[in-house]
Structure formats: C-alpha cells, structure tokens
C-alpha positions in Angstrom: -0.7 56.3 38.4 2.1 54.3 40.3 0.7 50.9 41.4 3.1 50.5 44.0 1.9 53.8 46.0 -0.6 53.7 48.4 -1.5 51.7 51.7 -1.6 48.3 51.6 -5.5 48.0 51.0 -5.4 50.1 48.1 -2.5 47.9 46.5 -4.8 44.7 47.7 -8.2 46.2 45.9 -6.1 47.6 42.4 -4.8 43.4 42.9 -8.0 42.3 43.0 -9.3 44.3 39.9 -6.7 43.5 37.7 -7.2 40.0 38.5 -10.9 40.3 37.3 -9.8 42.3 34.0 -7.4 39.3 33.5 -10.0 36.4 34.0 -12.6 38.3 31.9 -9.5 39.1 29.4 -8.9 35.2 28.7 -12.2 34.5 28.9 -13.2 36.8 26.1 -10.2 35.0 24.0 -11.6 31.6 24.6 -15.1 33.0 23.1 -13.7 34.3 20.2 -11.9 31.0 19.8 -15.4 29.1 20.0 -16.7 32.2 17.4 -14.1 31.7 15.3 -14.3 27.8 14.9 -18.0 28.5 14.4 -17.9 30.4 11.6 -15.3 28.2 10.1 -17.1 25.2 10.6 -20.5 26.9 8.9 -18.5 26.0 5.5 -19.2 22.3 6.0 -21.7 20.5 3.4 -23.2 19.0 6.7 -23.6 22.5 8.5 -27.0 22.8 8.7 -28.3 26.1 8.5 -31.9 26.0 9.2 -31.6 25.2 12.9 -32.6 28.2 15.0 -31.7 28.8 18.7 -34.6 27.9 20.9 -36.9 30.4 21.7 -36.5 30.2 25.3 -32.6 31.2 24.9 -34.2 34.8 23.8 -36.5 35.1 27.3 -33.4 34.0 29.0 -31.4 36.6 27.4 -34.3 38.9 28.8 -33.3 37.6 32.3 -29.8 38.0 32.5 -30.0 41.8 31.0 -32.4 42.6 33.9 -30.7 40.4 36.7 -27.9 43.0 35.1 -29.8 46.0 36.3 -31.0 44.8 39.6 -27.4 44.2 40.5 -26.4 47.3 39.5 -28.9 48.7 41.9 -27.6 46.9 44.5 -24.5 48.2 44.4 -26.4 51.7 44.4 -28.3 50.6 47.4 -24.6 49.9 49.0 -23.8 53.1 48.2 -26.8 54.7 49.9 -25.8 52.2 52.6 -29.7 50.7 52.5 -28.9 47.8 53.8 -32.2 45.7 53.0 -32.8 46.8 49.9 -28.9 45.7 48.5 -29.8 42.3 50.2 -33.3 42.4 48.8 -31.9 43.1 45.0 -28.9 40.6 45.6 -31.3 38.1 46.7 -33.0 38.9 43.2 -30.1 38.5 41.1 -29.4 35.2 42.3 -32.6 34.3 41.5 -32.9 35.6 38.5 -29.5 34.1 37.3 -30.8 30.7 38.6 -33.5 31.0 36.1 -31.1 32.2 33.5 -29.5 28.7 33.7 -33.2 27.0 33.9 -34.1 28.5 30.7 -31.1 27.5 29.3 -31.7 24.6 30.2 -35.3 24.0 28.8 -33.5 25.6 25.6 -31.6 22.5 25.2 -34.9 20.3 25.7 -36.2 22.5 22.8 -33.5 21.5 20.6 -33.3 17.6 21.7 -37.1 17.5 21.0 -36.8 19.4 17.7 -33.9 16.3 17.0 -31.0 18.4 17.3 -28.9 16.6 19.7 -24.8 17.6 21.0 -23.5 14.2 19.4 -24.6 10.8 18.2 -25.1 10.0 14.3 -28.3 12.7 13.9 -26.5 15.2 15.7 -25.4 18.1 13.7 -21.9 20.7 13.7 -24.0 23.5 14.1 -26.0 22.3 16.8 -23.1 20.8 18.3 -21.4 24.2 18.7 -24.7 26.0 19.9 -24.6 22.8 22.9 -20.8 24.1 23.5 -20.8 27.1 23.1 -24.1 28.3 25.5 -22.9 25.3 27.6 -19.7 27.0 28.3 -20.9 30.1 29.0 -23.5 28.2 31.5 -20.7 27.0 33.4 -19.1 30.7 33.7 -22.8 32.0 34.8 -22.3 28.9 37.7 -19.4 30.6 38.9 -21.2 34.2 38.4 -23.4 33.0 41.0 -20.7 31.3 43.2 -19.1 34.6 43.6 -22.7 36.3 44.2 -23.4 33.7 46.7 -19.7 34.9 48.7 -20.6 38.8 47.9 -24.3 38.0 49.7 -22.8 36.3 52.4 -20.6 39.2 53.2 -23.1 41.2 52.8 -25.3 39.4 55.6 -22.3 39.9 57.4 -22.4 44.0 57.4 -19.3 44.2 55.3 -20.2 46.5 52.9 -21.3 49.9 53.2 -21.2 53.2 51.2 -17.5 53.6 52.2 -16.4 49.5 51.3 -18.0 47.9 48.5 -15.1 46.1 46.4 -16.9 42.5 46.7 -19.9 44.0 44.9 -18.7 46.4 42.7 -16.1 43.4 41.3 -19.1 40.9 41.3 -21.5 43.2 39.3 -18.4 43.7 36.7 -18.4 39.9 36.6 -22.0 39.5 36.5 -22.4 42.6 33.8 -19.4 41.1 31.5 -21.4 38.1 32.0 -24.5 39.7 30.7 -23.0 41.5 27.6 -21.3 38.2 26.7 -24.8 36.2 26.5 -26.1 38.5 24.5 -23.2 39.1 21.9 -23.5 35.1 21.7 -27.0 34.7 21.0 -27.0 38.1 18.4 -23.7 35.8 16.9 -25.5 32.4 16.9 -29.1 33.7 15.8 -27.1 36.3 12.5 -24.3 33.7 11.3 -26.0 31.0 9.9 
C-alpha cells in the first residue's frame, strides 16, 4: 500500500497509527532495558531472592486484563453506534484503571511494611527494581488514562460512531499494549528470581 494515496484524512489516521506503533515501539525497548538490567543485577551477593511481589500486584493484574475487555467492548458498542453503552463501558475503564494504579499502590505499602523499601541502607536491588520497574509502568497507565479521559470527552461530544472511531480504536491499542505489558512484567518479576 502507498502511504501517500488517499485523501487527506486517510493520510492523517495511517499518521496517527504509526505514531502509536512508534511510541509503544520505544516503549517496549525501554522495558526490555529495565528486564535486562534486572536479570543482570539478580547476580549480585546482595540480590535477595526471597522477596515476592505483593499479592495485591496479582488482583491488580486481574483489573487491568478485564478493564482490557470492557474497552474492547466499547469500541464494539461504537461500532454498533450504542451510544450509552460505549460511554457506560468507557466510564468503566477509567475506573477500573484508576484502581489498577490504587492497587499498585497498596502493593508498594505491602512491600514497605514487609521492610522492602526503593532506597535507604535496608533497601534491597531487587526490590529496588520491582519499585522502578512497576513504577514506570504506573506512570505509562497515567497517561493510558489521560488519553481515555480525551477519547471520553469526544465521545460526550458525539464524535464517534460506527463510521469514525480512530480515538477509540487507537486508545484501546494503547490501553491493550498496556495490559499485555503488566502482565509480561509481573509473569517476569514473579519467575526470575
């Protein structure tokens, strides 16, 4: 396919998905970075090993794969131009990724009460990098929800409807990549000791 054919709103959209592709491109190589210094770092003598991820990261990871689905079926919805129910099921993603980030969170209380702390002279490399690295990720889930806040907003609006729905379909890409990425993290952190 030529990338220069077509009107200009077709040039605009194929724009704004290669965009997307490319953000979600470098964010996957920063996250392989933070993998990759992980597993190098678990050869320290001070790595300790038997810290496990909080148990509220798991429920969390619960959360973001079903916020997934509802947004999914809000783009449906779109498609079946009903209205309600895509503002209905974004409301509920938003929601739900809210208490993605609560949970997270609570996870980090966990850890702090357990004695595992990001820095200080008891903290530890391992829990140091859990801190980062599902700190990191909070802060991409943040701007998940920025761009769901903009794609509800047009859709209170009336901009989308069976025939235009590029916000949503490139926010639940966002939000799915968002998803997957959680929960190749927390399979990573709770496997490689």
């Amino acid at each position: 396919m030529d990338l220069t054919q077509g009107t200009e709103k077709e040039k605009i959209d194929r724009s704004k998905k290669m965009m997307l592709w490319f953000g979600i491109a470098s964010l996957i190589m920063g996250f392989a970075g933070w993998t990759s210094a992980y597993i190098v770092s678990s050869s320290r003598k001070d790595w300790d090993q038997s810290i496990d991820l909080p148990s509220l990261f798991y429920v969390s990871t619960g959360v973001i794969i079903l916020s997934s689905l509802v947004y999914f079926l809000a783009k449906k919805a779109t498609q079946q131009n009903k209205s309600q129910l895509t503002t209905l099921l974004l409301i509920t993603t938003l929601v739900m990724g809210i208490a993605f980030i609560f949970l997270q969170t609570e996870g980090f209380n966990q850890m702090m009460v357990d004695g595992n702390f990001l820095t200080g002279s008891v903290s530890n490399p391992k829990a140091s990098f859990i801190y980062v690295i599902a700190g990191v990720h909070i802060i991409h889930v943040i701007a998940g929800l920025i761009s769901l806040l903009v794609v509800l907003f047009n859709q209170l609006k009336g901009k989308y409807n069976s025939e235009e729905y590029l916000g949503i379909s490139l926010g639940e890409t966002f939000w799915h990549f968002l998803g997957l990425l959680w929960v190749y993290l927390i399979l990573f952190m709770t496997f490689v000791k």
